[in-house]
N, C-alpha and C positions, 0 to 999 in steps of 0.2 A: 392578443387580448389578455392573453394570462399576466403579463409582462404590465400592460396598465393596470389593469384590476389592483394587480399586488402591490405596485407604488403607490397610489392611492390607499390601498386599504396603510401600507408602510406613512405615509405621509396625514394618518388621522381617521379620513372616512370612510362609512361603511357603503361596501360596496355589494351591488348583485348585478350578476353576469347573468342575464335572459339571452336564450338562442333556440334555433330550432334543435328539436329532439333527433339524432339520427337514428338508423333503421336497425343499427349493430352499438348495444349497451357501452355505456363509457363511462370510465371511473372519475369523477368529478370533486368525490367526498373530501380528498387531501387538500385543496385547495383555500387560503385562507381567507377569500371571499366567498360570498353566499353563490349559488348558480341555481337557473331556474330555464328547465326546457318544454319547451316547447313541441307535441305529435301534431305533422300535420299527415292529411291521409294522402293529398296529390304530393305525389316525388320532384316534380317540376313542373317550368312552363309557366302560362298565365293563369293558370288555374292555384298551381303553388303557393304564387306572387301575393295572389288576392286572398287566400286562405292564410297564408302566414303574417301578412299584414293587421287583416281582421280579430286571426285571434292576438297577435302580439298588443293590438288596440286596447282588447277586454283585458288582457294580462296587467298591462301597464296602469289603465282605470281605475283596476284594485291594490294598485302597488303603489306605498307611502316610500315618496323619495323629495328631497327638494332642488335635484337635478336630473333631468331624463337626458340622456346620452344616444344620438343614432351615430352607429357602424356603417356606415356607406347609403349611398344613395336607399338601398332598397329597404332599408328602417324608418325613414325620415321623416316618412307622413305622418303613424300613429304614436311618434313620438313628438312631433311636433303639435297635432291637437290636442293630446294627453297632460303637453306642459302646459299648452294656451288654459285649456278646461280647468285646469287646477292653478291655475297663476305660478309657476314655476319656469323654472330654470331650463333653454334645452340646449345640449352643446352636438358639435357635426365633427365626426373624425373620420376624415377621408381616407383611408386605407386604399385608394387607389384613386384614379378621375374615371368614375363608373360609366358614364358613359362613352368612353373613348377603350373600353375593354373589350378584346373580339367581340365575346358571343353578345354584346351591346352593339358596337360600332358596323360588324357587316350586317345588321337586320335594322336597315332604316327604318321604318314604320317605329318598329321598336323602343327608337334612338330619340325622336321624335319626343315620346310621350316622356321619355326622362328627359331631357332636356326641358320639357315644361315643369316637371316637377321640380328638376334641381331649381330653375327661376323662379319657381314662387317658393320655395322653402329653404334656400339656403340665405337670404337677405332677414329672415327671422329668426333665427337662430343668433345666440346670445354670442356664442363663442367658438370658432372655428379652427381646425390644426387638421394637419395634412403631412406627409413622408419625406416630400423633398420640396427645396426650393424652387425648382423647375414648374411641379406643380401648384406651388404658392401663387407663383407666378401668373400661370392662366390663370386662374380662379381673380387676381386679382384684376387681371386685364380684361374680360368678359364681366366680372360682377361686381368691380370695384370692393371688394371685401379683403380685408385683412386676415390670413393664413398664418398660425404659427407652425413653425415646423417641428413637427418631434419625431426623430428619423427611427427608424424598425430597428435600432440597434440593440445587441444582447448584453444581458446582465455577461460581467467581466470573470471569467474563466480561470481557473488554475490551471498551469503547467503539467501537462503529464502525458509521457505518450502513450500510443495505443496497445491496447491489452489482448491485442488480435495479432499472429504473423502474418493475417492476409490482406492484402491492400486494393483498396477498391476506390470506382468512380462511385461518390453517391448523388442523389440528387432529392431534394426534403421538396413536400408542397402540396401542391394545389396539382392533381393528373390535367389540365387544361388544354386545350388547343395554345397555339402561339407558344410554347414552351419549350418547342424543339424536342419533345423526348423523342418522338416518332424517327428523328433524323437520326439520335443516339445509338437508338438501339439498331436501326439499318447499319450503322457503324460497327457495331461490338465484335464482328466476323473479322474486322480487321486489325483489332486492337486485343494487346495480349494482357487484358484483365476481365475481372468480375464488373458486376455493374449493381449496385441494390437501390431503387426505387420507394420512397419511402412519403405515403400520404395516397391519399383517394379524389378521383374527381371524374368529370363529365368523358375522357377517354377513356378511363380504366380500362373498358373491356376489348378493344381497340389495340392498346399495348400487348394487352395478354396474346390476344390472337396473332400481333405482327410479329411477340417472342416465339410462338411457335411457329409459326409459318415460315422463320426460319432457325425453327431446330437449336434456338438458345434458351431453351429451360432452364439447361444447368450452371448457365452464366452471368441470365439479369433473375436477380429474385427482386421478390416485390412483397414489400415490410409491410403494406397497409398503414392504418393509423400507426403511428407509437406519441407518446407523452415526452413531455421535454426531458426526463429524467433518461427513457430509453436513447430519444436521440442525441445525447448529449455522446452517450457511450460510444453509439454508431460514428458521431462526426471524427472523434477523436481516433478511430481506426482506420478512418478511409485517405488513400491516397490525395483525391482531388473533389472539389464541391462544383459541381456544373448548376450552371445558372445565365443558360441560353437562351435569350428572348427573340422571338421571329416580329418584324416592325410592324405591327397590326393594331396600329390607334397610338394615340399619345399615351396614355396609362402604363403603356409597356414599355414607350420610348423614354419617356420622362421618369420609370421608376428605377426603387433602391431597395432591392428586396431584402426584408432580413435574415432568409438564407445565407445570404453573403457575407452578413455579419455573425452568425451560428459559425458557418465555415472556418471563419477568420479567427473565431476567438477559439475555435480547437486547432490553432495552427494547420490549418491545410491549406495551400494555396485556389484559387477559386477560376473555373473559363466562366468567363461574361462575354457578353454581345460588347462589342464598341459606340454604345452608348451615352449622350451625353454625363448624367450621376456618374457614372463608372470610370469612364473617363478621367473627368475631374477627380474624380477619389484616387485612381491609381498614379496620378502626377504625385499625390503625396506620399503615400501607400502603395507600395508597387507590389500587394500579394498577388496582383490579377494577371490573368492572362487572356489574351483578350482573342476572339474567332467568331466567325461566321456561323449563323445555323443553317450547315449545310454537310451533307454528309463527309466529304470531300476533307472542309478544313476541319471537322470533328475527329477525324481520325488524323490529320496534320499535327493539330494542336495536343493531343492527348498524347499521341506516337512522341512529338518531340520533347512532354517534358518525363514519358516515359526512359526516354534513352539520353536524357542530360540531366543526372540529377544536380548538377551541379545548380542548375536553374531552377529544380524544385526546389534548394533547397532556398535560394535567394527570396525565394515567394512564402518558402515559410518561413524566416525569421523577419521579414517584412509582415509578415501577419502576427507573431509574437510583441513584436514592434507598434504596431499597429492599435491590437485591443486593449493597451495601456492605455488608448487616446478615446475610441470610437467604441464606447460602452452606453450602458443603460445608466447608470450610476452615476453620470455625469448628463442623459439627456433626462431622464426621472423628474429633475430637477424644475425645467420649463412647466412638464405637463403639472405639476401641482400645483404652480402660479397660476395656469389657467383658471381652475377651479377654486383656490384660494382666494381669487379675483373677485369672482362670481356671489361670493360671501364679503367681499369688501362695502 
């Protein structure tokens, strides 16, 4: 979001970023668009849902814009009354296909009720863009609706190596289920590096417990939040970018995380699942390397390009290679037409 906010705000309009408020204060002020959070008092669940919907309703009510913007399915509704009630503009950016995401897709009942929503709310919506073409895809085969794509890729990076002698697996994100970290860190007893975990989510505390339960405190650290500026630093020190999806709904099979592309633009080579996106990207771009989330080839895959660098380093000058091509600064470009449109 930081990354559209600023092309936009870069390409003319003003922009405000509304989110929910988190529980642990964050510095927001630097940024050159406006932000505006949101307390809610439930932490999760359906009580959350309904709380954070409601108040983002009243938020938006009182907020003079002439495009309301929903972030994934679970924005959609009072963003889409909010632009009906005021006769405005509402546009849908699918940052993932939400309901084919674990903790959506194994709790049917659940799945169910999004599924009705995305049917009645995404055929009213003005303007639609999505991560990959994969997911274009569905969306167009189910709803007949037109997807542009405007893929997670990062603003393009200068050259420089890392300002650390220690080399590490990192892994940037969202702590979730399907992520494979669990499988990771059951690995690290075998594998002769550090590991640092960097972002919060629904396992955290889960991880914490399984790093101790076996006696790796002093091996996987865990960064919590950092700001793009911090991880910029981290990427550029770290050996390898892990970015291991376990196949649990199309959202996971069909994505392209921008992890990978963070990864890439700080020259480090990247393990992905052998997934279709990924796939297709490494026939051109060969930074990737590709393994199973499984503990077995997690320690195969990491062990072998620990002890041939010669291979790491093919994967990094494939990724030096690379974010010449596969930047923001070239995909920037789409997402302002979007909205540019919208005023035509």
């Amino acid at each position: 979001m930081h990354r559209i906010c600023t092309a936009l705000v870069q390409d003319g309009f003003h922009v405000t970023l509304i989110g929910r408020k988190p529980k642990e204060p964050s510095d927001l002020t630097e940024y050159v668009f406006k932000t505006r959070q949101i307390p809610c008092f439930f932490p999760k669940g359906k009580a959350f849902y309904f709380e954070y919907n409601f108040r983002l309703f009243w938020r938006l009510l009182f907020t003079k814009a002439d495009i309301f913007g929903a972030v994934d399915l679970d924005t959609i509704l009072p963003v889409l009354a909010v632009a009906w009630l005021k006769g405005k503009r509402a546009t849908y950016d699918a940052h993932e296909y939400f309901t084919e995401v674990p903790e959506v897709y194994a709790r049917q009942a659940i799945r169910k009720i999004w599924k009705r929503v995305e049917r009645f709310a995404l055929p009213k919506m003005d303007a639609h863009y999505t991560v990959t073409e994969s997911i274009a895809l569905l969306f167009k085969t189910e709803y007949n609706l037109n997807f542009t794509v405007i893929r997670n890729l990062s603003r393009l990076k200068e050259n420089r190596p890392g300002t650390s002698g220690e080399k590490f697996i990192l892994y940037q994100g969202a702590l979730n289920r399907g992520r494979g970290l669990e499988k990771l860190i059951e690995a690290m007893p075998s594998i002769d590096m550090n590991l640092k975990i960097a972002g919060r989510g629904d396992v955290e505390m889960e991880l914490h417990a399984l790093v101790k339960k076996l006696g790796l405190q002093k091996k996987v650290d865990f960064l919590g939040f950092l700001n793009p500026e911090q991880l910029d630093r981290i990427d550029y020190q770290a050996f390898l970018g892990y970015n291991l999806l376990e196949n649990q709904g199309k959202s996971y099979y069909y994505s392209l995380a921008n992890k990978t592309f963070d990864y890439m633009q700080a020259g480090i080579p990247v393990l992905c699942s052998p997934f279709p996106e990924y796939l297709a990207l490494e026939k051109e771009y060969p930074f990737i390397y590709f393994s199973e989330p499984t503990v077995s080839e997690i320690i195969r895959s990491v062990n072998f390009l620990i002890n041939n660098p010669a291979e790491h380093e093919i994967r990094k000058q494939a990724a030096l290679e690379a974010k010449q091509v596969l930047n923001w600064e070239m995909e920037q470009i789409k997402l302002a037409q979007i909205y540019n449109d919208l005023f035509g």
